[in-house]
C-alpha positions, -999 to 999 in steps of 0.1 A, spaced: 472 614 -306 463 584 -323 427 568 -316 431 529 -304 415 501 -315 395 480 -293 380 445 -301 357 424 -284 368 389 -292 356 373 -253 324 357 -267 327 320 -280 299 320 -309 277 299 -295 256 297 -329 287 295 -348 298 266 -328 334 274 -315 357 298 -311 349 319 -344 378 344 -338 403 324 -350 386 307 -374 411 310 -408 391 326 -437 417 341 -457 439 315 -485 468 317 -458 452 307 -425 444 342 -417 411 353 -395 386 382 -401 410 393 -372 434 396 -392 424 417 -417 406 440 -394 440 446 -376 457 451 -411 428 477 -422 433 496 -391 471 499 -393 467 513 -427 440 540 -415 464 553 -385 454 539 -354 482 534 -329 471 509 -305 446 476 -305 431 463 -271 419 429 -275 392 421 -249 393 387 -241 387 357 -215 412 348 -196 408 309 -205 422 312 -243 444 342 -239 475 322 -244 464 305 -280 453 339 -283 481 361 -279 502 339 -298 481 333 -328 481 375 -333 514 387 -316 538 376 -342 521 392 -371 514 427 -350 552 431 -337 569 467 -347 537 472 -365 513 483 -341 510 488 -297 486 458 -282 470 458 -250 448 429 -234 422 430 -210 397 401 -199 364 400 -196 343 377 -167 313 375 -153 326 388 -115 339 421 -130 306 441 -120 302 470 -95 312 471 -58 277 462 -40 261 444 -71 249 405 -71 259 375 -93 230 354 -98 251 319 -90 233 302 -122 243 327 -149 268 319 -178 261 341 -205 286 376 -208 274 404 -196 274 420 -235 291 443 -259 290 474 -230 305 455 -205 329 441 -227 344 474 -238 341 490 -200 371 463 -197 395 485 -211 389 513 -193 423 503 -173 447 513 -209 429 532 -226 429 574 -225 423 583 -260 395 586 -285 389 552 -294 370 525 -319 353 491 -309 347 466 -331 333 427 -333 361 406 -336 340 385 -359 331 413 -385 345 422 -416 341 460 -421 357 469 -450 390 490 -453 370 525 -460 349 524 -431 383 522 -408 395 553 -427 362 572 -421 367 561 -384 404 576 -377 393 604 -395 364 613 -376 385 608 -340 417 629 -353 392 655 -361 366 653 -337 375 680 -306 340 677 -285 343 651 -258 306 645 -263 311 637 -303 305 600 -310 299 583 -338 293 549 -356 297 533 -387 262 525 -406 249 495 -429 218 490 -447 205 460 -430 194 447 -461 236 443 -463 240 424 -430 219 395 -430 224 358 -426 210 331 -450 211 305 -424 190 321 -393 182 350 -376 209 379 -364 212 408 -341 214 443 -351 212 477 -336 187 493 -357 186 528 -360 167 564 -370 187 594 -378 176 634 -378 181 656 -410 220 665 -399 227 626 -397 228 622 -359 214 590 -342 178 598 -328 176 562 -315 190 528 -313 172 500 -305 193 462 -304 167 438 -321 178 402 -318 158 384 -344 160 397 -374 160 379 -410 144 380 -445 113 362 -452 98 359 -482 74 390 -483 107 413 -467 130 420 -437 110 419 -401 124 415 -364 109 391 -341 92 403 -309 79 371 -289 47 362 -313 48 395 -336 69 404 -365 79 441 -376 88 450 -411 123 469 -418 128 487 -445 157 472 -467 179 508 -462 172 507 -425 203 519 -410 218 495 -384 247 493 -365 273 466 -375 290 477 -339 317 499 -345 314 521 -328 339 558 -320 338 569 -283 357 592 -261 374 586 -230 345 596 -213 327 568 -221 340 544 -195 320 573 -170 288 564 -184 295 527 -192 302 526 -152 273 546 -144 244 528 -172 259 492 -163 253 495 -125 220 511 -134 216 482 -158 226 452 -130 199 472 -102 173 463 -130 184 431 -149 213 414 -124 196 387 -111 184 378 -146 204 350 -168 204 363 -201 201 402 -199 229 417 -216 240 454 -212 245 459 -252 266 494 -271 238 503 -283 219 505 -251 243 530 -235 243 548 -265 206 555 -266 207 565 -232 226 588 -235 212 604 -264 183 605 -247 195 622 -215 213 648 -238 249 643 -224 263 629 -260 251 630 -293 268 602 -320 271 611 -359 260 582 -385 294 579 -406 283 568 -441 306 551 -461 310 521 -491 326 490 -479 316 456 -478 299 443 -442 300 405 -438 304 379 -410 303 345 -395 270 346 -372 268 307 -386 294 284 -395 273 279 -425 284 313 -434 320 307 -435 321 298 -473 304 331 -483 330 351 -468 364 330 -480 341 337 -513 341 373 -506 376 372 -492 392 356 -524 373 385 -541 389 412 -525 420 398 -532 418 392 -568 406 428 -572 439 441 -555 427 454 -520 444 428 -504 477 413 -508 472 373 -508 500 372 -480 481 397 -458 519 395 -434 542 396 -454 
């Protein structure tokens, strides 16, 4: 069975400043999107779920569906703020998504199989979706996950802070922990995240998670199970977010899953700032001159 794809493309960027996934980064209008989509055909997955909001699903669908006809299944589910457990309450006041975790507990409708998630606003690198299909054709324990890790010394933005699951490993190169820290950048003295008043330093080879992640079906079990736990304690808030990496490290904890650090060479870059949009046509064009890309990634 062939693992499925699954992208989180609801959010709107709202330090980028738009809608970032269909931003054109590539010399013929294409979007990181695009080339994530054309790694992943190329490594074996049979199916992409884009996860989306129902408010730009039509520019949506037909900005991707041409290019992904005969070449690949596609499935769309939507995220919203009223999808939440039977019983729970919507503060009236929020705006803000519920998060990465909620996000991917939206496809629990279509998909069955092992399966990747991905940010639909990351480039990952053609390698690390190889080292992805591989591990879910040949991972048989249920309770096998994995992710794909970065030094965060790799995944940093010039132009302001960025969030990043950071993460310690044991000696067989299984996650111990991972903790989301949402301010990190480089100072001039090193790498630190941003607690309210207090800085921590990072080393610059600190594993983190980029968020691509490989589950199994089971996960939508304990995504319904940690997000209803998560609403009980953070609900009424308005701008909690029930993140991957949270689930993950609960369940690591409890014992019921343990996730494997995949290790591989690719590039990691993004758009976390629209400032940052130049560096990665930069890095784009690169790729392409150096023959991993075709120019005319469609043709």
């Amino acid at each position: 069975m062939k693992p499925t794809l699954v992208i989180l493309a609801a959010g709107m960027g709202s330090r980028y400043g738009g809608l970032k996934q269909l931003d054109e980064v590539g010399p013929n209008g294409e979007a990181i999107i695009d080339y994530s989509l054309y790694d992943a055909i190329r490594a074996g997955f049979g199916k992409v779920v884009f996860v989306i909001r129902t408010d730009f699903a039509e520019e949506f669908q037909a900005r991707f569906e041409p290019n992904l006809k005969d070449r690949i299944e596609v499935g769309y589910v939507y995220q919203s703020l009223d999808k939440i457990p039977a019983g729970s309450v919507l503060n009236p006041e929020r705006e803000k998504p519920w998060g990465t975790a909620h996000a991917t507990l939206m496809a629990e409708t279509v998909v069955n199989e092992p399966l990747a998630v991905i940010n639909a606003d990351d480039f990952y690198g053609s390698r690390a979706y190889q080292v992805m299909a591989d591990f879910l054709a040949t991972s048989a324990d249920e309770n096998e996950y994995s992710m794909v890790g970065y030094n965060v010394a790799n995944t940093l933005s010039e132009f302001g802070t960025v969030s990043r699951g950071v993460c310690n490993t044991d000696k067989n190169g299984n996650l111990t922990t991972v903790v989301e820290r949402t301010k990190i950048k480089r100072d001039e003295d090193g790498i630190f995240y941003y607690e309210e008043d207090e800085r921590f330093r990072l080393d610059e080879e600190t594993p983190v998670s980029m968020n691509f992640w490989g589950l199994k079906p089971n996960v939508f079990k304990f995504l319904n199970e940690g997000f209803k736990e998560f609403l009980e304690q953070h609900g009424n808030e308005l701008r909690s977010e029930y993140f991957i990496p949270l689930l993950i490290n609960d369940n690591i904890i409890k014992g019921t899953i343990r996730t494997k650090v995949l290790q591989c060479d690719s590039p990691w870059f993004g758009v976390t700032y629209r400032e940052d949009k130049p560096f990665v046509q930069q890095r784009i064009k690169e790729l392409i001159e150096s023959g991993a890309y075709p120019e005319k990634l469609w043709e």
